[in-house]
C-alpha positions in Angstrom: 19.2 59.9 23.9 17.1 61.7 21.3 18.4 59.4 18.9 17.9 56.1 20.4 14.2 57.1 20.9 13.7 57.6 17.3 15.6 54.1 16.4 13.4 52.8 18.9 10.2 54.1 17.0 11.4 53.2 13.9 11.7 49.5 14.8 8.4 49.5 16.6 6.6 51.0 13.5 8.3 48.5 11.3 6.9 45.6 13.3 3.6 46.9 13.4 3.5 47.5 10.0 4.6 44.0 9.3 1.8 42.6 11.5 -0.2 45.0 9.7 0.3 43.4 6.1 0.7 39.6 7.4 -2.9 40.3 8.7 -4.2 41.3 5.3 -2.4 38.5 2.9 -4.6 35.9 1.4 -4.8 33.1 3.5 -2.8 30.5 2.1 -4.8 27.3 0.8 -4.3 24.0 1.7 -3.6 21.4 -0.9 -6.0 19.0 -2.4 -3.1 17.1 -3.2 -3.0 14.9 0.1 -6.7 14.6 -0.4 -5.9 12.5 -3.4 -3.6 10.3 -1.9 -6.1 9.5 1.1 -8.7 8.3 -2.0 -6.2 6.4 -3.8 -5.3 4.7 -0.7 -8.7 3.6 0.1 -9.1 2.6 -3.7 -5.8 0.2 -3.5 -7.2 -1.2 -0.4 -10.7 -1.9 -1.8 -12.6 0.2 0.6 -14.2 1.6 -2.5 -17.0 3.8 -0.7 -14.3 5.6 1.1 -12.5 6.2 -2.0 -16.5 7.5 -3.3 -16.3 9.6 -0.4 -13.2 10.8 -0.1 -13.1 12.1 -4.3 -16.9 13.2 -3.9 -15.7 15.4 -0.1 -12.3 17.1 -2.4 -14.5 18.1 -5.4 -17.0 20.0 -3.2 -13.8 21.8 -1.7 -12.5 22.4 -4.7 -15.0 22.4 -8.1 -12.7 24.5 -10.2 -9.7 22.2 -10.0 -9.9 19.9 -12.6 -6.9 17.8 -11.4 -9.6 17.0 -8.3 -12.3 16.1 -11.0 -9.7 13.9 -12.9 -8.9 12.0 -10.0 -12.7 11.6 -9.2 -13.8 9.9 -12.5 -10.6 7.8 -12.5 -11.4 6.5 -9.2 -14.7 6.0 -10.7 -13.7 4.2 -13.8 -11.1 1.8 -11.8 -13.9 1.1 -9.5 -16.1 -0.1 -12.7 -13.3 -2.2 -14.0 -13.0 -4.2 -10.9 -16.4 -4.9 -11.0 -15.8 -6.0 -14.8 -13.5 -8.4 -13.9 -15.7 -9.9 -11.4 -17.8 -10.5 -13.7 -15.7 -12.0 -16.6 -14.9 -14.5 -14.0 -18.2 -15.0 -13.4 -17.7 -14.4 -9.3 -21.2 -12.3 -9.5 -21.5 -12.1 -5.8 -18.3 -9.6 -5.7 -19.6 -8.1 -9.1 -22.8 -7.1 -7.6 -21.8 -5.6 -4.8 -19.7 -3.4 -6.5 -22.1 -2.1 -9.4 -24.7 -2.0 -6.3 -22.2 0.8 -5.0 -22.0 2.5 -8.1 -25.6 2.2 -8.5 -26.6 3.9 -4.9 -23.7 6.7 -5.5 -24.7 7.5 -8.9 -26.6 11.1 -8.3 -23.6 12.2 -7.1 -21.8 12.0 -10.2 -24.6 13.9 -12.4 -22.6 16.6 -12.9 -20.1 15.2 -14.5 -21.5 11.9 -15.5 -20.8 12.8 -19.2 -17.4 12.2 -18.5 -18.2 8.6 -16.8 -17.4 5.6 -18.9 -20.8 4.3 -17.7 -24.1 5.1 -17.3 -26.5 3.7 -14.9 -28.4 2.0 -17.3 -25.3 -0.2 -17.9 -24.8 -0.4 -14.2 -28.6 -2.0 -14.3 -28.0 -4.3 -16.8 -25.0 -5.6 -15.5 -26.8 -5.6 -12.1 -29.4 -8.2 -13.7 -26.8 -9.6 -15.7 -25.1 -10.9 -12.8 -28.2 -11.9 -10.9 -28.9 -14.1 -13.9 -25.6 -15.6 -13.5 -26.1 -16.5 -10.1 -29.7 -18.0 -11.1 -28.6 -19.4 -14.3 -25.1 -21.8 -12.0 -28.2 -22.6 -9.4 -30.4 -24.2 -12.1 -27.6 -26.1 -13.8 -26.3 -27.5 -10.7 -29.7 -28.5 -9.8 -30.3 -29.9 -13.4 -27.0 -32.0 -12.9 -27.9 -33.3 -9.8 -30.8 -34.7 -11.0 -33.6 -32.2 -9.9 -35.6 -30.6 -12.3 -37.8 -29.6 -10.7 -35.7 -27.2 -8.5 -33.9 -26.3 -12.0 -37.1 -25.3 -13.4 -38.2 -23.1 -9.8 -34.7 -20.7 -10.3 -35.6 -20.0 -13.6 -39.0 -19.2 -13.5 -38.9 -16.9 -10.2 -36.3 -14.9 -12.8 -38.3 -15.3 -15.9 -41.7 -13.8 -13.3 -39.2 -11.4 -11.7 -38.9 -9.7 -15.3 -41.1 -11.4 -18.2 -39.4 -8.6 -20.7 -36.2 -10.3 -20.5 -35.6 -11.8 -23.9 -31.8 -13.4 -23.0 -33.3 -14.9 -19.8 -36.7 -16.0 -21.5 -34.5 -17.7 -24.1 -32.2 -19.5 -21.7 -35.1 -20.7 -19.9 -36.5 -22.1 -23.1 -33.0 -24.2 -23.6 -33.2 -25.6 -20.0 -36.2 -26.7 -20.7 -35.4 -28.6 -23.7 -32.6 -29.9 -22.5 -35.1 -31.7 -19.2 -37.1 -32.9 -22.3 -34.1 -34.2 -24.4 -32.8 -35.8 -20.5 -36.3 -37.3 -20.3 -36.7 -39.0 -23.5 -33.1 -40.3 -23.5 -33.6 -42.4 -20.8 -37.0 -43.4 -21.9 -35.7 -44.9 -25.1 -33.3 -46.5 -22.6 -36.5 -47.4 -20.3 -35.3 -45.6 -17.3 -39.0 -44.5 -16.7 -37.7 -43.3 -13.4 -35.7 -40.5 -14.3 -38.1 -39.8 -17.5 -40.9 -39.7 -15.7 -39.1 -37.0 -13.4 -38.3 -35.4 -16.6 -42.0 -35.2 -17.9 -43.8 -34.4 -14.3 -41.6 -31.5 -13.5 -42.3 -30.0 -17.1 -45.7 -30.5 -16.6 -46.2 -29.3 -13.2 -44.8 -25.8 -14.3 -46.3 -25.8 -17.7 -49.2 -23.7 -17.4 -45.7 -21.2 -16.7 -44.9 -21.0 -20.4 -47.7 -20.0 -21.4 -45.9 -16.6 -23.0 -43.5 -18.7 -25.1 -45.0 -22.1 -25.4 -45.0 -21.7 -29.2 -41.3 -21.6 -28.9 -41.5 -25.2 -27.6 -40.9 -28.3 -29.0 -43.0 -30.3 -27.1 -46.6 -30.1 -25.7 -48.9 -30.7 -22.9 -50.5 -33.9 -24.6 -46.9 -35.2 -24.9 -45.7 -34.6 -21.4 -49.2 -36.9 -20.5 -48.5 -39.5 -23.0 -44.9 -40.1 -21.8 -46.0 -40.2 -17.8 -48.4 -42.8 -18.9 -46.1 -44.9 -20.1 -43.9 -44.1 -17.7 -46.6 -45.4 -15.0 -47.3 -48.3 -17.2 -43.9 -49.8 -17.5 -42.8 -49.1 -13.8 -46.5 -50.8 -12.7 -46.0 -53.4 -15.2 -42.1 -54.1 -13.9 -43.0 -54.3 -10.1 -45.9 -56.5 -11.0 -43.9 -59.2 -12.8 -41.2 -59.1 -9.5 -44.1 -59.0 -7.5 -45.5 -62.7 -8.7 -41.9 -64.0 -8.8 -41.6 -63.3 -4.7 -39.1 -60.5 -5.7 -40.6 -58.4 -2.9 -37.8 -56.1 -2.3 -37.5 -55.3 -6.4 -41.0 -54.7 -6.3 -41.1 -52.7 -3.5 -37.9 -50.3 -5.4 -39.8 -50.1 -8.8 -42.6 -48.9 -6.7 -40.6 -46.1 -4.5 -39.3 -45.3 -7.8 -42.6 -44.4 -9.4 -43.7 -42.5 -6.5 -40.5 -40.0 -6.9 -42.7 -38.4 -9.9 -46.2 -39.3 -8.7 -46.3 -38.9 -5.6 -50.3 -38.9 -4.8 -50.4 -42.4 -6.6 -52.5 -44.3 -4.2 -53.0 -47.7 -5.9 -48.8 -47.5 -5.4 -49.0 -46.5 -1.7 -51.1 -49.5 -0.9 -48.8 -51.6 -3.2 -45.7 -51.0 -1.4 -47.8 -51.3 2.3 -49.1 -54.9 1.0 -45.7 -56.2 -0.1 -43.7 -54.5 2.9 -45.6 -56.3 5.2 -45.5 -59.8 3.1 -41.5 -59.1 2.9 -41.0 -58.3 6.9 -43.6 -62.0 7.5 -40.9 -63.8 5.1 -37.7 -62.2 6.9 -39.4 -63.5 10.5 -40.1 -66.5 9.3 -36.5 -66.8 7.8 -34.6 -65.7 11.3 -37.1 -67.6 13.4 -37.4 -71.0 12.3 -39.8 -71.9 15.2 -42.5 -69.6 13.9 -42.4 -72.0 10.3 
C-alpha cells in the first residue's frame, strides 16, 4: 500500500514537473516562409500591391531576417521590370500604372532603398516618359489624319505642362516642321487647301514658341505670306468656276478656304450668293413649267 502511494506521487510530480517546463519554453515561432509564398503568389498573378503588402507586412514581423528582406526587394525589382517591358512596347497606359504604384509605395522602401535597383527619380522620369508617349502617338495620329491643329494642342499642353523639358521641347520643334514641310509640299503642288491648314494652325499657336522660336526655321511673316496666297489662289480658282456657271466647283473651292479661315466674310456671302443661284438652276432644271 505504502508503496503504490509513493509510485503514485512520483508520477504525479513528474507530470507536474513536465507542465512546469512546457510552460516555460520559448514559444515556438512561426515561419515567415509561407508569408513568402502568399507574396509571390500575388506577384505571379499581377496583383502587385498585394504582393507590396504582403513583403512590406513580413519585414515588419521579421526585420532581422534577411531572407524576408531579399524576397522584398526582389519582389520589388520584378515589379520594375514589368513595368519596363511595358514600356519597351510602348503600351504606356499599363507602364504608368505600374511606376504610379511604385511611386505612391516608395517611403516604404527607405530603409532599404539603397539596395533598390531604382530610385524614385527614375520612377519620375519614366512616369513623364510615358506620359510623353501617350501625348507624343496622339499628336501623330492627329497629324496623319490631317489635323494640325489638334497635333499642335497635345503637344503644347505637354510642352506648358513642363517648359524644362528639353526631349519634349525638341520633339515639339520637329512636329512642327514637319506641319511646315506638309504645308509647303502641297503648295508647290497648289493644294492651297491643305497648305493653308498647314500655315493657319502654325500661326494660331505661334505666339506658343515664343521660348524656342530661334530654333525655327520659319517665321511669323512667312506663315502670313503663304495664307495670302493661299487665299488668293483659292479666291482666284472659285472665281474663274464661278463665271463659267460651275456653281457647285465654286461653291467647294469656297468651303475649302473656309476650313483655314473660317471668319472670312467676303467667302460666307460668296458661297450664300452662289447656293442660292445653284438651287434657282436645279428648280428650273426639274420643273420645266417654271422656265
Amino acid at each position: 500500500m505504502r508503496n503504490g502511494f509513493f509510485r503514485i506521487a512520483f508520477v504525479l510530480g513528474w507530470i507536474l514537473s513536465g507542465i512546469l517546463l512546457t510552460s516555460c519554453a520559448p514559444p515556438k515561432k512561426v515561419s515567415f516562409y509561407p508569408l513568402i509564398y502568399r507574396s509571390q503568389q500575388y506577384l505571379q498573378a499581377g496583383d502587385f500591391q498585394k504582393a507590396i503588402d504582403t513583403c512590406q507586412a513580413t519585414h515588419e514581423a521579421y526585420p532581422d531576417a534577411q531572407t524576408v528582406l531579399d524576397n522584398y526587394i526582389k519582389t520589388l525589382q520584378e515589379i520594375k521590370a514589368s513595368a519596363d517591358r511595358f514600356f519597351e512596347t510602348k503600351d504606356f497606359v499599363s507602364a504608368i500604372r505600374i511606376y504610379s504604384l511604385l511611386s505612391r509605395n516608395f517611403p516604404r522602401f527607405q530603409k532599404f532603398e539603397k539596395s533598390l535597383p531604382f530610385t524614385k527619380g527614375f520612377l519620375d522620369a519614366q512616369l513623364r516618359n510615358s506620359r510623353n508617349g501617350i501625348s507624343e502617338r496622339q499628336a501623330r495620329q492627329a497629324f496623319e489624319a490631317g489635323d494640325s491643329d489638334k497635333a499642335i494642342e497635345v503637344y503644347n499642353t505637354r510642352y506648358l505642362e513642363n517648359p524644362i523639358d528639353s526631349d519634349w521641347m525638341a520633339g515639339f520643334i520637329s512636329i512642327l516642321e514637319e506641319i511646315k514641310r506638309t504645308g509647303d509640299g502641297a503648295f508647290s503642288k497648289e493644294n492651297f487647301v491643305l497648305a493653308g491648314r498647314a500655315y493657319s494652325s502654325l500661326l494660331k499657336y505661334f505666339k506658343s514658341f515664343e521660348k524656342f522660336r530661334a530654333s525655327l526655321s520659319f517665321s511669323q511673316k512667312s506663315l502670313d505670306e503663304g495664307l495670302k496666297v493661299c487665299r488668293t489662289e483659292l479666291n482666284k480658282k472659285a472665281l474663274e468656276q464661278y463665271r463659267k456657271e460651275n456653281l457647285a466647283e465654286a461653291i467647294s473651292i469656297w468651303q475649302g478656304l473656309l476650313t483655314f479661315d473660317p471668319d472670312n466674310i467676303e467667302t460666307k456671302k460668296a458661297i450664300e450668293t452662289a447656293t442660292i443661284q445653284l438651287k434657282k438652276i436645279k428648280k428650273l432644271t426639274s420643273d420645266p413649267e417654271e422656265r
